[in-house]
N, C-alpha and C positions, 0 to 999 in steps of 0.2 A: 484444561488448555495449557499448553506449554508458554514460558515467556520467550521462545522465538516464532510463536504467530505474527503471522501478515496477515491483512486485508488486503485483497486487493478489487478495486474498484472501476470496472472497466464495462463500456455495454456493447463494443465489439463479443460476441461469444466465442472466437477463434484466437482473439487478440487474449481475451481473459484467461481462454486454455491452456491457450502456449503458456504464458505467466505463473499460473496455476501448478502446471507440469512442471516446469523447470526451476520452481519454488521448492515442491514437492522433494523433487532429485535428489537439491542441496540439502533436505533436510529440515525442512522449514515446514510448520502447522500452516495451511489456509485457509480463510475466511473470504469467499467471496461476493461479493454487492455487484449488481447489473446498473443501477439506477440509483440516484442522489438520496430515493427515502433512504432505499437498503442500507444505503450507508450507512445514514445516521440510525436506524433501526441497530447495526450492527456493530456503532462507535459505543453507542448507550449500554448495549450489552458484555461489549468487552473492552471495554477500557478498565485500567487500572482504579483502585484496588482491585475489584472482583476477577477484573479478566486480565488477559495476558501480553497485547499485544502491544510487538515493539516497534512496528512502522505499519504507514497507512503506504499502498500506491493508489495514486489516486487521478485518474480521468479526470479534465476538466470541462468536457462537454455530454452532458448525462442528461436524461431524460428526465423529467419533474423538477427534479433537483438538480443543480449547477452543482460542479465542485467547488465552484468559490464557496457557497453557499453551505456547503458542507465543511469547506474550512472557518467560515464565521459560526457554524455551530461549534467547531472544537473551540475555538478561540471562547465563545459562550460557556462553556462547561471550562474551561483551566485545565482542559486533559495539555502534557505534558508529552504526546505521542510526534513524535518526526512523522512528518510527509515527503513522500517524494512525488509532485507531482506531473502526470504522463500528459502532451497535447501534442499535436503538428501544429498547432498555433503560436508562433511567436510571442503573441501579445497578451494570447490567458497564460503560455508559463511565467512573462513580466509579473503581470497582474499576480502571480501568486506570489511569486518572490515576493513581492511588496506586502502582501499579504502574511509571509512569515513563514513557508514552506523551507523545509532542508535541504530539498534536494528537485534539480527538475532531467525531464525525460524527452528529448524531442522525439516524437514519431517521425517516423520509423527508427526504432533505437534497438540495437544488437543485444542478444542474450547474455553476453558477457558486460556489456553497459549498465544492464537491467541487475545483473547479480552483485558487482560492485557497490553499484546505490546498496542494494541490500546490504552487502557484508559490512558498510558502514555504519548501520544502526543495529543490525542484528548480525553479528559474528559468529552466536553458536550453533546455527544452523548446518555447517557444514561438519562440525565436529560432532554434532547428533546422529546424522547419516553416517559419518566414518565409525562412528562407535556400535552402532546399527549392524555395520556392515560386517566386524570386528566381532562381533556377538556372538 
């Protein structure tokens, strides 16, 4: 796994693609979660040391598992990963700010909104694809 992996965490399956795709584009590793276990199934298995990833996005209305609940799991482990996370809810993006998130995402939010959060935490993603492409 490269250290410009995302998660991304979304149980829209259209919403997750688009993200996915134009993750992809820029040049970017993804790991995709539908649901709050996946998440944490998938924080466990790539989080630093071992794994690579340099930002979570992260839904905060998910199935089983709550994103809050998935940010007090990182908060429990001392992972050191940026989140940015995604709601139409005013008051769970609050809630997460409070809770310690980097970065938030109101739904419905632009492809070019969505990529900036990213290039924030993870910058070399686009120079992967341009070097890709350069190959």
């Amino acid at each position: 796994m490269h250290r410009d992996t995302i998660l991304v965490v979304e149980d829209h399956p259209p919403l997750r693609g688009l993200v996915a795709e134009a993750l992809d584009a820029a040049g970017y590793q993804v790991v995709e979660a539908w649901n709050g276990q996946q998440a944490i199934a998938a924080l466990d298995e790539h989080l630093p040391p071992d794994g690579q990833l340099c930002l979570v996005l992260l839904d905060l209305r998910l199935p089983y598992v709550s994103g809050l609940e998935v940010l007090r799991h990182l908060a429990a482990r001392r992972a050191l990963i940026p989140v940015v996370a995604m709601s139409a809810h005013d008051g769970l993006l609050d809630d997460a700010a409070a809770a310690g998130v980097q970065g938030t995402l109101h739904k419905p939010f632009e492809l070019d909104e969505l990529l900036a959060a990213v290039r924030r935490y993870c910058p070399m993603g686009d120079q992967s694809a341009r070097d890709d492409q350069a190959g």
